[in-house]
C-alpha positions in Angstrom: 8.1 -5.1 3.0 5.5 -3.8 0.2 5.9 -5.4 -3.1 4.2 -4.2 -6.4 3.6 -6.5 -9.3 3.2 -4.6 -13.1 2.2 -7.5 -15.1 -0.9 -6.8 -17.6 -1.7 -10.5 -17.7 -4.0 -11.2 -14.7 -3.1 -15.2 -14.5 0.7 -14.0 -14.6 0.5 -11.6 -12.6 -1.5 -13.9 -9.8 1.3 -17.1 -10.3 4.2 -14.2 -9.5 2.5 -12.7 -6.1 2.1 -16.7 -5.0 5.5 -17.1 -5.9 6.3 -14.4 -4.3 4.6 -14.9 -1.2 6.2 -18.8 -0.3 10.1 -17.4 -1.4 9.7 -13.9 1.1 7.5 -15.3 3.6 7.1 -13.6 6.7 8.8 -10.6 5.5 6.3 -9.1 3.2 3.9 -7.3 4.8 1.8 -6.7 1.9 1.7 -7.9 -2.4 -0.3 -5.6 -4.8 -0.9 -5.6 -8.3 -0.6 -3.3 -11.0 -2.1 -4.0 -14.6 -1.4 -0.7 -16.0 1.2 1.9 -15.9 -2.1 4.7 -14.5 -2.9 1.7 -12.1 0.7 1.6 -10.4 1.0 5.4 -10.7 -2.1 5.9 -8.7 -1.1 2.6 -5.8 2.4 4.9 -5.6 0.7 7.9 -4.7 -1.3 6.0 -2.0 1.1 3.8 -0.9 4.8 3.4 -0.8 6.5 0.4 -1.6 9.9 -0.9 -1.3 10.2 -3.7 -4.5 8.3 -3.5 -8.0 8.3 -6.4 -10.4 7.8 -5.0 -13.8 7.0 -7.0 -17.0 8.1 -4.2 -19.5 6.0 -5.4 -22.2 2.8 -4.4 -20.7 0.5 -3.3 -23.3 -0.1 0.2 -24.7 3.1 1.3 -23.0 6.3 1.5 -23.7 8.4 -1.0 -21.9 11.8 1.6 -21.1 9.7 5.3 -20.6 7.7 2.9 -18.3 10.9 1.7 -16.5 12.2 5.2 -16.1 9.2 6.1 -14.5 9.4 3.0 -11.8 13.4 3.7 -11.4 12.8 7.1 -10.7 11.6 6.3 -7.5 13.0 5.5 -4.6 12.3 1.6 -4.5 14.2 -1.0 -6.2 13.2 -2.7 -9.3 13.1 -6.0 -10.9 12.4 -6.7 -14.3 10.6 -10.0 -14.9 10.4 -10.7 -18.8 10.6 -12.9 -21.8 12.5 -10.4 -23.9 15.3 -11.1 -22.8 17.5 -9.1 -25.1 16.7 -6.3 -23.0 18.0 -7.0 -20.2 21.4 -5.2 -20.9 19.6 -2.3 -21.8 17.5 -2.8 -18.8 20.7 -3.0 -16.2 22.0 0.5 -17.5 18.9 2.3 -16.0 19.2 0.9 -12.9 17.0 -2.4 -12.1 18.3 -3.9 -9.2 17.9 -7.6 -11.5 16.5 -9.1 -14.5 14.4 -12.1 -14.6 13.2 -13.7 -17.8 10.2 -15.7 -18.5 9.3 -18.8 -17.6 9.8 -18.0 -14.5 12.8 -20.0 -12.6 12.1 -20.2 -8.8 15.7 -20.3 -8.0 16.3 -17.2 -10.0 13.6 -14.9 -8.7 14.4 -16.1 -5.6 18.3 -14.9 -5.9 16.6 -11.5 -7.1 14.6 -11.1 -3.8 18.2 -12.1 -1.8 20.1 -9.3 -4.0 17.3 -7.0 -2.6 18.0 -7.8 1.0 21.8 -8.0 0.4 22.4 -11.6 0.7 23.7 -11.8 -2.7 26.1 -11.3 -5.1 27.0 -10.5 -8.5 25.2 -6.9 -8.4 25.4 -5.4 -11.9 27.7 -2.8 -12.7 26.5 -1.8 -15.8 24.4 1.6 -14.7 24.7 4.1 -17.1 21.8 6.6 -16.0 20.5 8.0 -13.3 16.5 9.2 -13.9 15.6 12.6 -11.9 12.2 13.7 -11.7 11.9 17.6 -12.2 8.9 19.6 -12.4 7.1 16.4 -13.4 9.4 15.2 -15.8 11.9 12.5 -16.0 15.8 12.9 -16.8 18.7 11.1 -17.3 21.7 11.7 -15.9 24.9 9.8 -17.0 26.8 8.0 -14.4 30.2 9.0 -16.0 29.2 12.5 -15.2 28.9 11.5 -11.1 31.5 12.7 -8.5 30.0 11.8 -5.4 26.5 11.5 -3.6 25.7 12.8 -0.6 22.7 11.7 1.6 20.2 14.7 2.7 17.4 13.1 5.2 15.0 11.6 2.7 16.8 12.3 -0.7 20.2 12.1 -2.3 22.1 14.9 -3.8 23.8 14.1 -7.0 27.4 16.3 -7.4 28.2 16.4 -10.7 32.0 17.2 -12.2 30.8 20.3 -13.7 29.3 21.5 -10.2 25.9 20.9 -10.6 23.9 18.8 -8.1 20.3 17.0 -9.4 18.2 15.2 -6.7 17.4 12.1 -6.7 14.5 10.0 -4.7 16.6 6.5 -3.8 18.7 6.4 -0.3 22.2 5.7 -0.3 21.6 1.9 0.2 19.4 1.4 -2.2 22.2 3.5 -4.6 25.1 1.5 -3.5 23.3 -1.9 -4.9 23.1 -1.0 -8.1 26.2 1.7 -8.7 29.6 0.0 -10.6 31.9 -1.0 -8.1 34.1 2.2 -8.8 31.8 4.3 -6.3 32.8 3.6 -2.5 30.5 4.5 0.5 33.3 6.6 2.2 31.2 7.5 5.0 27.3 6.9 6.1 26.3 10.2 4.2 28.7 9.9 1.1 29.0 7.2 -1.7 32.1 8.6 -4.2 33.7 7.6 -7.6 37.0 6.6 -6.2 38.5 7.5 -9.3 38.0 11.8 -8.4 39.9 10.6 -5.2 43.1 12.8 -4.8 44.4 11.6 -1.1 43.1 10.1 2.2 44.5 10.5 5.2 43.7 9.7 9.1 44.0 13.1 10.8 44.4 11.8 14.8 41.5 10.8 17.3 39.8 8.4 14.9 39.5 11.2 11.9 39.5 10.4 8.6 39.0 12.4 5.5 39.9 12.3 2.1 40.2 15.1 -1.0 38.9 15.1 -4.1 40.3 16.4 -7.6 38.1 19.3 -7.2 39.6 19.8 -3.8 36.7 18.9 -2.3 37.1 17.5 1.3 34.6 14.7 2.3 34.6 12.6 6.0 36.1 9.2 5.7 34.9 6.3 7.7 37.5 3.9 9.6 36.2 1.0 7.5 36.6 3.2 4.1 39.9 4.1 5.2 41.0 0.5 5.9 39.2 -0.3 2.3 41.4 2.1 0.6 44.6 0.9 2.6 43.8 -2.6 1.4 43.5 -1.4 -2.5 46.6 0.9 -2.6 48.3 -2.5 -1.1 47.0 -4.6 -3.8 
């Protein structure tokens, strides 16, 4: 596991990699830090890494075009700050958790078990979805999402309107932080189950299910058996 600190403030930035080092362990392979947003852009292009811990506040940058850049990617992201006001804001693009300053060990340490899916209470309240395109960043609402599909190394983003955007994080890494309307019907699909029009187990361990747009996706046993258990409910 490769871990990237952004922190601007050297003695912070040091306390949070020791921290980090005695809750992780044996599992990190490797702790880097970042002082500037130019610094981390050029250890990303050298290096990938699977977990950044941002301070938004860094200086000369601004904290949110700064985390659209880092969510954009295909790591997760945890936000490590004293402003805690923005954490809200801070959940809808996508950080995987929010940890405010001081630093509580029990708390960052329930961050780094969210990351390797040992914990609860993900967030639910993602709003945007940051594409990069010809070297620029957009946002795409959530609201606007009918299903992803996984395509080797990237995921496709099918929008209700037809149109698909890529996007850079894999469909486990997605499923963490999406709002618990979106079901991982299959290993290649994650969908809104509320553009589900009808399942159905077709013989010979087949599933599928339809969409409103009549769109017909695969349907794992265990999704199916999910779905049973709702419609049940």
């Amino acid at each position: 596991m490769n871990i990237l600190i952004l922190e601007d403030e050297p003695p912070i930035a040091e306390y949070i990699r020791d921290l980090t080092s005695s809750l992780i362990g044996s599992r990190v392979d490797r702790i880097d830090i970042a002082h500037t947003l130019k610094d981390a852009e050029v250890h990303l292009a050298a290096r990938p890494i699977d977990l950044c811990l941002l301070d938004l506040n860094l200086s000369q940058a601004s904290g949110f075009e700064l985390l659209k850049h880092t969510v954009a990617h295909s790591f997760h992201t945890v936000i490590i700050s004293a402003h805690t006001d923005q954490a809200f804001e801070a959940f809808q693009y996508g950080v995987l958790d929010f940890v405010p300053k001081p630093i509580d060990r029990h708390r960052l340490n329930n961050a780094f078990q969210r990351f390797f899916g040992t914990a609860g209470g993900v967030a639910t309240s993602l709003k945007y979805l940051v594409v990069r395109k010809k070297n620029a960043l957009h946002l795409i609402s959530v609201d606007e999402v009918l299903y992803f599909e996984a395509q080797r190394y990237l995921v496709c983003i099918h929008l209700q309107d037809g149109r698909t955007e890529l996007i850079e994080k894999p469909l486990n890494r997605l499923i963490q932080i999406l709002p618990k309307h979106f079901l991982r019907v299959h290993r290649s699909f994650v969908v809104d189950m509320r553009f589900i029009e009808i399942y159905r187990h077709k013989g010979g361990g087949t599933y599928e299910l339809k969409l409103k747009n009549q769109k017909f996706l695969p349907l794992s046993a265990q999704a199916y058996r999910f779905l049973n258990k709702l419609a049940d409910q």
